[in-house]
N, C-alpha and C positions, 0 to 999 in steps of 0.2 A: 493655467492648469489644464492639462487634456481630458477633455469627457470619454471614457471609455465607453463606448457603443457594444461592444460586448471582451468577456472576461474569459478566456482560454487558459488563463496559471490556473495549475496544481493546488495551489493554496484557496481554502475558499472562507469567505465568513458563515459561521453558523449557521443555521435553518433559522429562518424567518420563524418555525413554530414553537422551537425551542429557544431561541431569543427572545421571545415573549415573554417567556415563561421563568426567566434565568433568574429575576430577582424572589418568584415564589421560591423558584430552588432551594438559594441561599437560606431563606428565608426557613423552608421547612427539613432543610439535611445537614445543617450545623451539628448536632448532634451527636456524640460517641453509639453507634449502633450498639455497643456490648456492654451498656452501662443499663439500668432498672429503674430509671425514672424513665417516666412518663414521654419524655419530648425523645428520648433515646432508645425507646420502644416503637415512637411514631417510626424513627430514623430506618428502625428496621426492617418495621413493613415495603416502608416506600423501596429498600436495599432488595427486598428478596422477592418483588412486584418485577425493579427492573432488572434482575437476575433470568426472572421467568422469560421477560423478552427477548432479554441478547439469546435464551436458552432455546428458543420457538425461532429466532431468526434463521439461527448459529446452525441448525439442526442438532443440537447439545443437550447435555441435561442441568438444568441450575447447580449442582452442586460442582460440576466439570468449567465453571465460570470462575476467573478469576481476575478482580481490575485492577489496573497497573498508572501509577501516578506519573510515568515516561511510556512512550512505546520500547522505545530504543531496549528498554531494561529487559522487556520479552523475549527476545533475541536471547542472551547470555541465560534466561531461564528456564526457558522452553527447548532449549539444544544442550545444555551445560547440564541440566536437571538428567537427561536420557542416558549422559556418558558411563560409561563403567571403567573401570581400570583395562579393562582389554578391546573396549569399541573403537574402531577407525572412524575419523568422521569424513566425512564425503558432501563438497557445495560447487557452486559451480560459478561457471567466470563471470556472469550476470548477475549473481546474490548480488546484495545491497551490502556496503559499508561496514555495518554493524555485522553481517557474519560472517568479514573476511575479518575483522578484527578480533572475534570468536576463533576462528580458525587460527590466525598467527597466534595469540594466547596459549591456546591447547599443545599446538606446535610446540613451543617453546616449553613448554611443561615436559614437553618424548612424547607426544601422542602422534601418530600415523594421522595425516589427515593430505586428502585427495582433492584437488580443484579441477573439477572436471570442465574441456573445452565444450563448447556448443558449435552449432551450424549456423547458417547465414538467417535462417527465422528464430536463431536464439532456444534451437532444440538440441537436448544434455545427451549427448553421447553417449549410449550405453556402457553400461561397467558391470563389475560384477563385485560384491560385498556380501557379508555374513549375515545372520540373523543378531547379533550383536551389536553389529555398527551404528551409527546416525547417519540419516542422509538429513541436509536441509534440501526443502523441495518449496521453488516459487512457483507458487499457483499461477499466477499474469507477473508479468514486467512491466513495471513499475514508470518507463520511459516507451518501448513499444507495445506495452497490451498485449502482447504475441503469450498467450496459453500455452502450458508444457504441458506435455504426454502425460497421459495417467502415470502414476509409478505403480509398482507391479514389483516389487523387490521383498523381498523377507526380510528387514530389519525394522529398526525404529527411526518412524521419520518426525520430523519438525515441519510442520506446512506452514509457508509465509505466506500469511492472507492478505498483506497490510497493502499491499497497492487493488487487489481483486475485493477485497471488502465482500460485501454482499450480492454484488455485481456475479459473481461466478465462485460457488462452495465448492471445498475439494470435492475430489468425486472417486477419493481412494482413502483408503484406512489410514489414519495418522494417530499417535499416539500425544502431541503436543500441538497448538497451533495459533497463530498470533495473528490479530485484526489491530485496524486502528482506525480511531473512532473518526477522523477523519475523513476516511475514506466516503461515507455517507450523509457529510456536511455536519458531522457531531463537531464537540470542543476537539479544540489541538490540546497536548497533553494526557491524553485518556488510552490505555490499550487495555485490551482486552486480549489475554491466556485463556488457552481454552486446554486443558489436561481430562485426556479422554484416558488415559491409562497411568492411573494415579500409580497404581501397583511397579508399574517400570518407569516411576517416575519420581525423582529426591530431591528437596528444596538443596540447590547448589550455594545458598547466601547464609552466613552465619547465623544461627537460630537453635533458642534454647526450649523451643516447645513446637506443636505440631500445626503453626501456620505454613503456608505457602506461599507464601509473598509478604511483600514491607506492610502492605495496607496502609500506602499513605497516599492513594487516590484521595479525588475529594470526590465526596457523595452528590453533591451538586451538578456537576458536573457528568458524572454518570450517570444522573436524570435525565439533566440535557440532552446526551448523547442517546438515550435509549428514544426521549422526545421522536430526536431527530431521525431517528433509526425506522419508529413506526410513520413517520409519513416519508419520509426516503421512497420506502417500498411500495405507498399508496397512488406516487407521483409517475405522470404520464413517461413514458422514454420512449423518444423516438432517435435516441445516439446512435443506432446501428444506421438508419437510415441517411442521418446525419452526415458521417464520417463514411459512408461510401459516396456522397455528392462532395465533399470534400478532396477524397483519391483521384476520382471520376474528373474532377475538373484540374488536378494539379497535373494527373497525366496528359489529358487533351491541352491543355495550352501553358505549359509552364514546362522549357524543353532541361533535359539534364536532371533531373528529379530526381533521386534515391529515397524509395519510401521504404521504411523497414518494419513498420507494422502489417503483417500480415492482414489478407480479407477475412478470417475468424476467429481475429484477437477480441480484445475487449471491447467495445464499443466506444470508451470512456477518452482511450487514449489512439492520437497519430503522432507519430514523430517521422520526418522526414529531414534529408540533407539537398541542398541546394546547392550545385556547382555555378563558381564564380564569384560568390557572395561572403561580407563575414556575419555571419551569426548576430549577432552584439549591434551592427549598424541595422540588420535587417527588424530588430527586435524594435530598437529606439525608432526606426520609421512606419513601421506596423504601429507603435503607441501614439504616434504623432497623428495615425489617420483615425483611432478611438480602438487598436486593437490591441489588448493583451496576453502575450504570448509568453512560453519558457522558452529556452535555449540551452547546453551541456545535459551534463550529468543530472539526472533525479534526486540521485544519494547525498549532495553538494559536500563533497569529500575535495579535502584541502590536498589530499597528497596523489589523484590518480591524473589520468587524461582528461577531459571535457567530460566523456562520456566512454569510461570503461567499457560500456555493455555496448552500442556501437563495433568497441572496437574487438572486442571476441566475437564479435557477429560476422566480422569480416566489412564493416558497413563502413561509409564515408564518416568521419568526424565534423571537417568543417564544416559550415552554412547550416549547423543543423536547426532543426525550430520542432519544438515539443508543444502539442494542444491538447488541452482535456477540456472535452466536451461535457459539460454541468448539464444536469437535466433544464435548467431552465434556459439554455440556449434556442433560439428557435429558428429554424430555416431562415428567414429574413436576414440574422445574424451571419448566418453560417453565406449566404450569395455575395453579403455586402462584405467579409471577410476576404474571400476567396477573391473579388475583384483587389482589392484594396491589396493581399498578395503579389498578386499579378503586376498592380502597379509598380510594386516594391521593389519586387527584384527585377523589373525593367529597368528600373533606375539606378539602382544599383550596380547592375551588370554593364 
């Protein structure tokens, strides 16, 4: 078995602080929050404690929180919720999976919907739209980190937070906007809706009374995530630092390089392509030397190219190799990485 020396996937295990804690969870949020006994009163507290948090992180108000038992499901409700009988919707070549599948949906119903191209750093093309319409608007990409422009549009937007997490809050008016609890070493399975404009906003899923969602999150589990949430933001980052001796060394000795993360993307995320090399052998000899990395698409969609968002960027596909830097990465990681690189696609090449 290969001892991973340090961990570069997207995917991560829990927080150490909420993992501690995971069987008090269970333990104390079994409970129906809307039922009048006693353990189902605790349930509530503890419900509307981490409400206040996601609410204090989120820049939100508690009541504008709502948890979601998929992330995936945010998407379809935070964009489908905004529509009206006459709104165009508007996303772009880089969204994620789930809102090109929102988009052919809608499509397919007669609704006017626009996939706007990008530039070579993955920035959406100016257009022009109504105070009606939806835009989806990704705050970072999800595979290069690469930041999109304020929006600055008169309509109703849907903000994808789900790869920027807490990492970088919009920084423009949204009426809907979707995180995932992942993003900040919380549980897989947990998102969190954030409905800032309830008034222009309709539960789109069948419903005989005035909730806004299934509410079939588990309570436990949105402990953890909230756990996880407050020492997230308490822990040291040096990733900006990081991931610029990262660029700094692929450029200076590693020739033919395509880096497609911009210098003031996220911190979190580099993707870059390698000419000469495939992907898939560079990945399996990177793990042989203790290093684990991703490779394609982020979205891991069955029906696109490798990497759709690559390829509306104008950017290389093959040899590509995607790192996210976890706060617990530490320089030491990141030198012994970067040789160990080096070697790879010498060998390789």
């Amino acid at each position: 078995m290969v001892r991973i020396t340090a961990d570069f996937q997207q995917e991560r295990v829990l927080h150490p602080a909420a993992l501690s804690l995971l069987s008090e969870f269970f333990t104390n949020g079994w409970a129906d929050p809307n039922k009048l006994n006693n353990t189902s009163r605790q349930a509530a507290i503890l419900l509307q404690q981490v409400r206040q948090t996601f609410a204090t992180a989120l820049n939100a108000r508690p009541d504008e929180i709502e948890f979601l038992g998929e992330v995936d499901l945010g998407f379809q409700l935070g964009i489908t919720g905004l529509l009206k009988a006459e709104s165009k919707l508007y996303y772009s070549k880089i969204d994620r999976q789930k809102i090109f599948a929102v988009a052919t949906t809608e499509q397919n119903l007669g609704r006017s919907t626009t996939c706007l191209p990008v530039d070579g750093n993955g920035e959406i093309a100016d257009f022009t739209c109504g105070p009606q319409d939806v835009i989806c608007w990704q705050v970072a990409n999800g595979e290069s980190g690469n930041l999109q422009k304020v929006i600055k549009k008169q309509a109703l937007i849907f903000a994808d937070c789900t790869a920027s997490g807490v990492d970088h809050l919009p920084e423009f008016e949204y009426q809907t906007a979707l995180f995932d609890s992942a993003s900040w070493q919380g549980p897989a399975g947990l998102g969190v809706l954030v409905i800032k404009s309830a008034e222009k906003w309709r539960n789109p899923l069948p419903h005989n009374d005035l909730t806004r969602t299934p509410g079939t999150f588990s309570i436990p589990l949105a402990l953890a995530s909230a756990v996880a949430l407050e020492n997230y933001l308490k822990e040291i980052d040096i990733r900006s630092q990081l991931k610029q001796q990262i660029i700094a060394f692929i450029k200076s000795e590693i020739a033919d390089v395509d880096i497609a993360s911009s210098a003031e993307s996220l911190p979190k995320f580099v993707s870059f392509s390698i000419k000469g090399i495939e992907a898939d052998r560079a990945l399996l000899a990177l793990e042989e030397l203790g290093f684990a990395v991703d490779s394609g698409s982020a979205c891991k969609s069955a029906d696109m190219q490798p990497s759709h968002v690559l390829a509306a960027m104008g950017r290389p596909i093959a040899g590509n190799l995607r790192l996210t830097i976890h706060k617990d990465i530490s320089e030491k990681m990141v030198k012994e990485f970067c040789q160990a690189l080096k070697i790879t696609v010498a060998k390789l090449r």
